[in-house]
SERO-971995 format. One record per atom (N, C-alpha, C): residue in three letters; residue number from 1; z, y, x. Coordinates in pm, 1 decimal, decimal comma, m for minus. Each point is the difference from the previous one (the first is absolute). Layout:
# residues N
{"ala"; NUM; {Z; Y; X}}
...
This chain:
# residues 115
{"unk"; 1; {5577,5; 6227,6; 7355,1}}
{"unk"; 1; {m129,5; 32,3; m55,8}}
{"unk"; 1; {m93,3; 45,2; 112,7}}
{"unk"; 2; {m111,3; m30,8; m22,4}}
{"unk"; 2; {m121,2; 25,8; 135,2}}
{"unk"; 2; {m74,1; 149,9; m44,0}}
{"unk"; 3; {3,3; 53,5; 112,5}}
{"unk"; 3; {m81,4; 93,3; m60,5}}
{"unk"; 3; {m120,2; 28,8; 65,3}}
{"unk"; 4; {m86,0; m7,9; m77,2}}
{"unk"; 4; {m107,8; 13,0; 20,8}}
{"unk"; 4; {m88,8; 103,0; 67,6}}
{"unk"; 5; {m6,6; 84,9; m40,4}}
{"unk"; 5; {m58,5; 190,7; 79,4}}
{"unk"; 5; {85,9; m23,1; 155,9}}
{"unk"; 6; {160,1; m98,5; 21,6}}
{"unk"; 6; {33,9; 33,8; 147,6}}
{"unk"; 6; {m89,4; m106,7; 23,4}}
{"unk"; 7; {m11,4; m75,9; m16,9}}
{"unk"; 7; {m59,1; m174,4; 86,8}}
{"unk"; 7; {m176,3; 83,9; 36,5}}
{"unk"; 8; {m34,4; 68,9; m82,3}}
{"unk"; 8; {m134,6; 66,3; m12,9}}
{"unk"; 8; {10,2; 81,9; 159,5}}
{"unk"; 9; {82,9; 94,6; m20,9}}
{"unk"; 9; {3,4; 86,4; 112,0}}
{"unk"; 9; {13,8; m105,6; 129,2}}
{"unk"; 10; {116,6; m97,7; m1,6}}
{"unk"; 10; {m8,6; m72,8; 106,0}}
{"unk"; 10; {m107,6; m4,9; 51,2}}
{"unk"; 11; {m47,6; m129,5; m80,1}}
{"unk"; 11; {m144,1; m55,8; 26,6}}
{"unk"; 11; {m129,8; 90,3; 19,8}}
{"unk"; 12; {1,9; 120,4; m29,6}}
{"unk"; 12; {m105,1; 58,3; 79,5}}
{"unk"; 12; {36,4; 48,8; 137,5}}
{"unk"; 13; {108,4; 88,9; 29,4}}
{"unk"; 13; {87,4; m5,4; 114,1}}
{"unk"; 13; {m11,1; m157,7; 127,5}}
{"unk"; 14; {4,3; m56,6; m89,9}}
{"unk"; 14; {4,2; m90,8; 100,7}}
{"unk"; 14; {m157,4; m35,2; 84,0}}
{"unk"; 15; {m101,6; 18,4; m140,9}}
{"unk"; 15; {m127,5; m37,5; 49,1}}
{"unk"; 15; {m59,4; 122,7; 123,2}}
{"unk"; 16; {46,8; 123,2; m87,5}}
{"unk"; 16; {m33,4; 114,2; 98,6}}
{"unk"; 16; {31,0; m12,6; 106,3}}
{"unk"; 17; {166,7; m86,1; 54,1}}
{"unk"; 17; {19,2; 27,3; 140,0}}
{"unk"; 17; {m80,3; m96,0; 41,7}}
{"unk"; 18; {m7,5; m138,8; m18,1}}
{"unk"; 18; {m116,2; m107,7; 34,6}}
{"unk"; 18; {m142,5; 56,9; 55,4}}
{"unk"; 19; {m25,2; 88,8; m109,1}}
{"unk"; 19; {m147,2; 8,2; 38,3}}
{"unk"; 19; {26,8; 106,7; 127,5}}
{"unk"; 20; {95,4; 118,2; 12,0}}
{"unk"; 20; {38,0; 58,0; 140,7}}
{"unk"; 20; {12,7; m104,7; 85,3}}
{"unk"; 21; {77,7; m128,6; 36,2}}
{"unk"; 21; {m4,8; m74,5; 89,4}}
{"unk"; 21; {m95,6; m111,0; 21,4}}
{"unk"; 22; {m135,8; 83,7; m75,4}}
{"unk"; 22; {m101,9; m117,0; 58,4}}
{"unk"; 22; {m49,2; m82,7; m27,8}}
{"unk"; 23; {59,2; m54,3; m131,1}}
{"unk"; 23; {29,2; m136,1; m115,9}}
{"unk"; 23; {m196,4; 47,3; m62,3}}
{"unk"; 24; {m41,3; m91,6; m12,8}}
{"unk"; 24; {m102,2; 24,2; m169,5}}
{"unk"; 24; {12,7; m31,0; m74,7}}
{"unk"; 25; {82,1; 99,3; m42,6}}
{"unk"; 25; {7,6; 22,6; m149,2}}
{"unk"; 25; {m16,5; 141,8; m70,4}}
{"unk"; 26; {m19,1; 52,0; m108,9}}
{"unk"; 26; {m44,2; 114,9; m44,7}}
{"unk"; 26; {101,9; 3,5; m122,6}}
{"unk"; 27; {m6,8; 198,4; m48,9}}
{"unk"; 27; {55,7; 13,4; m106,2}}
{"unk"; 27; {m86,7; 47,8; m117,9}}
{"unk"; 28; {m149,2; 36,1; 43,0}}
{"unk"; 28; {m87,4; 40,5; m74,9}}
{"unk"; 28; {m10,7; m104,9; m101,5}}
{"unk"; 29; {7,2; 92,0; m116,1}}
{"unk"; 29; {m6,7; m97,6; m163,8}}
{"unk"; 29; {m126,5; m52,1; m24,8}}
{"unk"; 30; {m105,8; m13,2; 24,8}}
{"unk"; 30; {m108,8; m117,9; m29,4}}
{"unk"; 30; {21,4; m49,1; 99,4}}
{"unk"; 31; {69,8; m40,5; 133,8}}
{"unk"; 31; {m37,4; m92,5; 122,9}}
{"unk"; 31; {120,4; m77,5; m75,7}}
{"unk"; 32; {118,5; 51,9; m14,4}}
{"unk"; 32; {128,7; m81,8; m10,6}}
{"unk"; 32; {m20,2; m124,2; m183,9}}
{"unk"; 33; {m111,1; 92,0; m56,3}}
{"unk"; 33; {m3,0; m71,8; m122,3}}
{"unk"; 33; {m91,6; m100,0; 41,2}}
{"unk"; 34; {m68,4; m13,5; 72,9}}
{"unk"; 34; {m100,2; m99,9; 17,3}}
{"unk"; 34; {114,8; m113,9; 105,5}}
{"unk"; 35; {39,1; 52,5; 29,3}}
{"unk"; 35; {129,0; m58,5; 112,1}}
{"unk"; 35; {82,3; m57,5; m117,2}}
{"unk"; 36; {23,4; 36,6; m62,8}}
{"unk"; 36; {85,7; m39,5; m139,1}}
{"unk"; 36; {m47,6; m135,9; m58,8}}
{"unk"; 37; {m129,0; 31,5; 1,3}}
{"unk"; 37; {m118,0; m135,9; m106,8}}
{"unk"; 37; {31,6; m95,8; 119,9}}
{"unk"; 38; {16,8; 22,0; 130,3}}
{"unk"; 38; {m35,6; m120,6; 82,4}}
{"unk"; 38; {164,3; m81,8; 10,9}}
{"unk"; 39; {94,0; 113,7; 26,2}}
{"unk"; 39; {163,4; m89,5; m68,9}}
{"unk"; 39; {9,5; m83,2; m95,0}}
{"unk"; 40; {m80,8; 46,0; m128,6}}
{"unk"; 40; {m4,6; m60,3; m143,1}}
{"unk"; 40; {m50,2; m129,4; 58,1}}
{"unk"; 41; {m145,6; 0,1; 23,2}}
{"unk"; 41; {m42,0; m180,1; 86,3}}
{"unk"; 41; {69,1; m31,5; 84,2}}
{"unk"; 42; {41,7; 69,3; 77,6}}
{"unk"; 42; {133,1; m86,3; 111,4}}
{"unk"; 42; {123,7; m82,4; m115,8}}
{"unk"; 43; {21,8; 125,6; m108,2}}
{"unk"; 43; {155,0; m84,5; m89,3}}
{"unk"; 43; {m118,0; m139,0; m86,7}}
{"unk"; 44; {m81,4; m11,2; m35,9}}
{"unk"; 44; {m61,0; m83,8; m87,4}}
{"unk"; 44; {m51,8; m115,4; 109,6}}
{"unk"; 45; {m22,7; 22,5; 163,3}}
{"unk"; 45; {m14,3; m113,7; 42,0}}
{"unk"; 45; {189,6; m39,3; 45,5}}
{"unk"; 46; {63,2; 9,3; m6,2}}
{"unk"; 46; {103,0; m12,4; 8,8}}
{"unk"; 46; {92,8; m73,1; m96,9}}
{"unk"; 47; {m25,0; 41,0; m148,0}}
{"unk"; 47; {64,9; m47,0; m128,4}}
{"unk"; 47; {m129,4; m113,8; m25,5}}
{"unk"; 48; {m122,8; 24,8; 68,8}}
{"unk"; 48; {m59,9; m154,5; m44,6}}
{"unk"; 48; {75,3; m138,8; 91,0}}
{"unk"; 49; {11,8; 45,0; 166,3}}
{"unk"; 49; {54,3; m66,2; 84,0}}
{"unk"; 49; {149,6; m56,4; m41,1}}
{"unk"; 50; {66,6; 44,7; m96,2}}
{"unk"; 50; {130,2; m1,8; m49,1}}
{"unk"; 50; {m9,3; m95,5; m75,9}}
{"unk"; 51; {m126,1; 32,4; m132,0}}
{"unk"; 51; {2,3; m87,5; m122,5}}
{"unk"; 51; {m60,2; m126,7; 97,2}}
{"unk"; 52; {m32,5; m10,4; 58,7}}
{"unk"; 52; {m72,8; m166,6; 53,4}}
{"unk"; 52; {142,1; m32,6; 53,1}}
{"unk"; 53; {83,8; 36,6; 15,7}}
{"unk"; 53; {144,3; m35,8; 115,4}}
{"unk"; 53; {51,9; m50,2; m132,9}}
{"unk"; 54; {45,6; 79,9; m101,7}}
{"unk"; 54; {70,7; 5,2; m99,2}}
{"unk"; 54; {m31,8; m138,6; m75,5}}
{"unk"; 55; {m189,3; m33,2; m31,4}}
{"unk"; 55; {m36,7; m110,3; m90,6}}
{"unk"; 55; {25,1; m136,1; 95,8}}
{"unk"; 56; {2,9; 28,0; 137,3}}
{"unk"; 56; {m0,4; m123,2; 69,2}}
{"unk"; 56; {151,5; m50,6; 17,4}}
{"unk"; 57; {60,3; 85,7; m58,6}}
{"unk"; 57; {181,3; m38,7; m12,5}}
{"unk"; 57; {68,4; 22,4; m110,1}}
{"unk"; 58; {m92,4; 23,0; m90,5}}
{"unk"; 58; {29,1; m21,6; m143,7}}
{"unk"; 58; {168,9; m67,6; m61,2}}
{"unk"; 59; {m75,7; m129,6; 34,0}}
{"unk"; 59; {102,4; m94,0; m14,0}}
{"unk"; 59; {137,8; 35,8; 65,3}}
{"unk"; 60; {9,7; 11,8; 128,3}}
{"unk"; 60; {119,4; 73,5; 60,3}}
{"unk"; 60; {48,8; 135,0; 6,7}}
{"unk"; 61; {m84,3; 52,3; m58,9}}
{"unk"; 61; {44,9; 135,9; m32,8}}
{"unk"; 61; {47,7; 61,7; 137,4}}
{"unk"; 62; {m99,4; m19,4; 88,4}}
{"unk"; 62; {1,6; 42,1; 168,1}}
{"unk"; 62; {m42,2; 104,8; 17,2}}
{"unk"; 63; {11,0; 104,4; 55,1}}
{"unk"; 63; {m99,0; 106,3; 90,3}}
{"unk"; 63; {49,9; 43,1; 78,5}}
{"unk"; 64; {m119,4; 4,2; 143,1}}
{"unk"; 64; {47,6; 100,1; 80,7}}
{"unk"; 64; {81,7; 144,2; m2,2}}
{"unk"; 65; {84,0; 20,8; 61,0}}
{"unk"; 65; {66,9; 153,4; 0,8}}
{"unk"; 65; {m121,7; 71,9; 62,2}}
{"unk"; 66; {m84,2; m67,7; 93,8}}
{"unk"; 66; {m65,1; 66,0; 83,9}}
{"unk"; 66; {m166,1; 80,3; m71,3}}
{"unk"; 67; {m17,1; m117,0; m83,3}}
{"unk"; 67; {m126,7; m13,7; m118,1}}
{"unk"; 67; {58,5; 137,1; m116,3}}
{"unk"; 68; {95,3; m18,2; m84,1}}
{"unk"; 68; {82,2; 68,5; m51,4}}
{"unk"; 68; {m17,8; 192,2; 51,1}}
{"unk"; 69; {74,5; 19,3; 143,4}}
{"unk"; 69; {0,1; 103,1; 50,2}}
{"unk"; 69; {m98,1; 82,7; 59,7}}
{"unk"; 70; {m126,6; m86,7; m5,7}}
{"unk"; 70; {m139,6; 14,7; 49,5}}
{"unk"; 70; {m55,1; 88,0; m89,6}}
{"unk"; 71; {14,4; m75,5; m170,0}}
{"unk"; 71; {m36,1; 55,0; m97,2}}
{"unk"; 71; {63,5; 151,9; m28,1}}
{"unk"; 72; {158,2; m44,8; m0,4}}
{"unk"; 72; {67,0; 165,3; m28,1}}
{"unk"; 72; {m43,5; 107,7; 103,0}}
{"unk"; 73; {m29,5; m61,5; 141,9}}
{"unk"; 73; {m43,3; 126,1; 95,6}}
{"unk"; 73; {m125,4; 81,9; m25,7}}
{"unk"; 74; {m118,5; m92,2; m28,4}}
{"unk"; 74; {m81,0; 39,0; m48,5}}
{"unk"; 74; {m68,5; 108,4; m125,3}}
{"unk"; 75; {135,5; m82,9; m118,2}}
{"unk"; 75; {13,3; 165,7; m107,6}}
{"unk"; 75; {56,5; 110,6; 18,7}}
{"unk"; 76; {88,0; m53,2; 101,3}}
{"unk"; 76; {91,4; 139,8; 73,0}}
{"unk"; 76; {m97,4; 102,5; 78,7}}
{"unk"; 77; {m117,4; m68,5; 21,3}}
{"unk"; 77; {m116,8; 63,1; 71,5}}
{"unk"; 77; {m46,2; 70,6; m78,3}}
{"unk"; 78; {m41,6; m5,4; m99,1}}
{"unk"; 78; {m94,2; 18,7; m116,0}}
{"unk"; 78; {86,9; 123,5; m42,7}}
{"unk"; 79; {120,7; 2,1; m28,6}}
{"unk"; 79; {109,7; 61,1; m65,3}}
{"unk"; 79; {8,6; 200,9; 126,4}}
{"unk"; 80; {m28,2; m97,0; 110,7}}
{"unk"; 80; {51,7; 121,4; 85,7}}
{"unk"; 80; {m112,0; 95,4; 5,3}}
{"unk"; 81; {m113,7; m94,2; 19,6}}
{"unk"; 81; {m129,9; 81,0; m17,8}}
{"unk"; 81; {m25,2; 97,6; m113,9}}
{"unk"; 82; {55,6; m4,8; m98,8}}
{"unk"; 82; {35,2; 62,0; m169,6}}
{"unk"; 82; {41,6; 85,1; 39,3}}
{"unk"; 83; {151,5; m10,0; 69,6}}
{"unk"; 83; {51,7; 140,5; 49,2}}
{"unk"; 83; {m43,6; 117,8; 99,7}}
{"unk"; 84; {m27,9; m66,4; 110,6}}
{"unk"; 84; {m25,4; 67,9; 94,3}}
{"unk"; 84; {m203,4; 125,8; m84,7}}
{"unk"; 85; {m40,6; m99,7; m115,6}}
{"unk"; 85; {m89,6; 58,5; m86,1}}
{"unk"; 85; {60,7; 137,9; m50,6}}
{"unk"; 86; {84,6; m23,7; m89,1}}
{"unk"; 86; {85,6; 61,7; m81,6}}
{"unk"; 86; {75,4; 76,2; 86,8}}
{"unk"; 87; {47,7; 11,3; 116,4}}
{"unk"; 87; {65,6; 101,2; 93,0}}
{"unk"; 87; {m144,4; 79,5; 25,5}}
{"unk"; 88; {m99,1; m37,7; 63,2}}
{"unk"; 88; {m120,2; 96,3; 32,7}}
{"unk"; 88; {m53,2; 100,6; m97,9}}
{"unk"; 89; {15,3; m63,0; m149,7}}
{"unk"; 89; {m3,3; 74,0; m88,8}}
{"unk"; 89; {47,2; 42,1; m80,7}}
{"unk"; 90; {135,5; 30,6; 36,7}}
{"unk"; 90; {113,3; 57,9; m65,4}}
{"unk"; 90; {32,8; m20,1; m111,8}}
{"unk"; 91; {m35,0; m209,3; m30,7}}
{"unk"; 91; {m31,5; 13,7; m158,1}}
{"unk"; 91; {188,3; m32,6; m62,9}}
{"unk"; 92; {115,7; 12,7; m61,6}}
{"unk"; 92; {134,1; m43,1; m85,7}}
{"unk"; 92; {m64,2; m147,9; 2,8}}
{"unk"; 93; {16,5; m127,7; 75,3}}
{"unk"; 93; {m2,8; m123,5; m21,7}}
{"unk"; 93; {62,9; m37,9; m102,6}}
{"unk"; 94; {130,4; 38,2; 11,1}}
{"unk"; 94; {76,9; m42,4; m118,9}}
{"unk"; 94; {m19,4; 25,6; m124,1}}
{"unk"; 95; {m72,6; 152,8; 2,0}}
{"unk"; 95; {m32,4; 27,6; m167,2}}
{"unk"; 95; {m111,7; m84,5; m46,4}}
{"unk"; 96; {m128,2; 3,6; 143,4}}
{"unk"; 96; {m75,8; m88,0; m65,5}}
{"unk"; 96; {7,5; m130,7; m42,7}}
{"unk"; 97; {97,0; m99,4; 55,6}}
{"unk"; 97; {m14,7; m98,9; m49,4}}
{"unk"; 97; {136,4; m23,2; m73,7}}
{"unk"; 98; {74,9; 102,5; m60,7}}
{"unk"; 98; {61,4; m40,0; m144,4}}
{"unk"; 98; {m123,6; 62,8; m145,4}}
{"unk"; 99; {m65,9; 104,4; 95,8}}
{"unk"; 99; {m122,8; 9,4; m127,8}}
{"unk"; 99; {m72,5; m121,7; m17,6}}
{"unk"; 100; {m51,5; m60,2; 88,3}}
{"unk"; 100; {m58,9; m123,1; 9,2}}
{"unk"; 100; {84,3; m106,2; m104,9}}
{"unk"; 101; {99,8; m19,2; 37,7}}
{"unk"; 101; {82,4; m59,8; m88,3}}
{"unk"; 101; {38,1; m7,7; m109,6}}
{"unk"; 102; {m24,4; 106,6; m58,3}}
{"unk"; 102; {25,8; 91,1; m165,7}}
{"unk"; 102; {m111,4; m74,8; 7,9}}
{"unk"; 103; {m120,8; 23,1; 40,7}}
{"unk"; 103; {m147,1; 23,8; m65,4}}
{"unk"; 103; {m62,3; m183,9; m9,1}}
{"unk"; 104; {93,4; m82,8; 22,5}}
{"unk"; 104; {m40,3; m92,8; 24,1}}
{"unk"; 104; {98,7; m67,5; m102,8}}
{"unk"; 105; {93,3; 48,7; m30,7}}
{"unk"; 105; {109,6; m28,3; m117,9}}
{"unk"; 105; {m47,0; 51,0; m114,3}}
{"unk"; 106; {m50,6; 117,7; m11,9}}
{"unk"; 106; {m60,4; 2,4; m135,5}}
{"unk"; 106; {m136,8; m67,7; m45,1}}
{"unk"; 107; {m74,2; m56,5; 149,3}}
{"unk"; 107; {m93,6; m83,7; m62,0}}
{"unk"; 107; {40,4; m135,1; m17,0}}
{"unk"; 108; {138,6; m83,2; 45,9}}
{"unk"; 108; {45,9; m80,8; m34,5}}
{"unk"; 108; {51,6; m21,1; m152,0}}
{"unk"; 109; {m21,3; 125,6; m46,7}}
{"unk"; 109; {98,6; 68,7; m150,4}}
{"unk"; 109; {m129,6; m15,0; m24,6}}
{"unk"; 110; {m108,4; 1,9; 2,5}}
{"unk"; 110; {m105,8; m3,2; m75,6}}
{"unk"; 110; {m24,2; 167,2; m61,3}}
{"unk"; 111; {m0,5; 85,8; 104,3}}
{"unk"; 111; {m18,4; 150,3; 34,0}}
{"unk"; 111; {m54,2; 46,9; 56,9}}
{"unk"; 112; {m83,7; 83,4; m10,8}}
{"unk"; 112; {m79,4; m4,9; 111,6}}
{"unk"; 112; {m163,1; m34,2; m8,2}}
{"unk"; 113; {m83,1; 51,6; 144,3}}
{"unk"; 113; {m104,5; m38,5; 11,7}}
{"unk"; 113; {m72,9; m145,7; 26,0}}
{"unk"; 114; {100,6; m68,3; 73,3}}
{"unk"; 114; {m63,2; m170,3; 20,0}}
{"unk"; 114; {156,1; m23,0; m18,8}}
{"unk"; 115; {m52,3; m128,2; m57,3}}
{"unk"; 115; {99,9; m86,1; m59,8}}
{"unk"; 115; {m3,7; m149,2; 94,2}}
């Protein structure tokens, strides 16, 4: 099982020592969320670059590993940026997104505020 609050601590740990050795990168929560939005377009030009690989081999049911792993690195981007968020602000990742999860199951149940 993964746990989430450690991968959190990692990932800010890790950014903190980065930004000590010089790296640009930041842990401040509006720089890293705007840093966040720009991962999100990095994973969406990536899963578009995929789906054109994917429709042009349709028939063979081909894809790059390389096209493929481009895409997963990219959400893995998106994903770390979340944490290293959620480490700066001491937010339970894990609680929040099994609340998220309830709250998205009972609007699947037709519960809830949006359906």
């Amino acid at each position: 099982m993964i746990d989430l609050n450690d991968l959190k601590r990692i990932a800010l740990e890790n950014a903190e020592k980065r930004q000590k050795n010089g790296a640009n990168i930041t842990t401040d929560t509006r720089k890293m969320l705007k840093h966040c939005a720009t991962e999100v377009l990095e994973a969406m030009e990536a899963y578009a670059e995929l789906a054109i690989v994917r429709e042009a081999n349709k028939d063979t049911e081909v894809c790059t590993f390389e096209d493929e792993k481009h895409f997963e690195s990219e959400l893995a981007d998106v994903i770390c940026c979340v944490l290293i968020i959620a480490g700066k602000e001491d937010i339970d990742i894990e609680r929040a997104i099994y609340d998220c999860i309830e709250k998205n199951e009972r609007r699947a149940n037709g519960i809830g505020d949006k359906l």
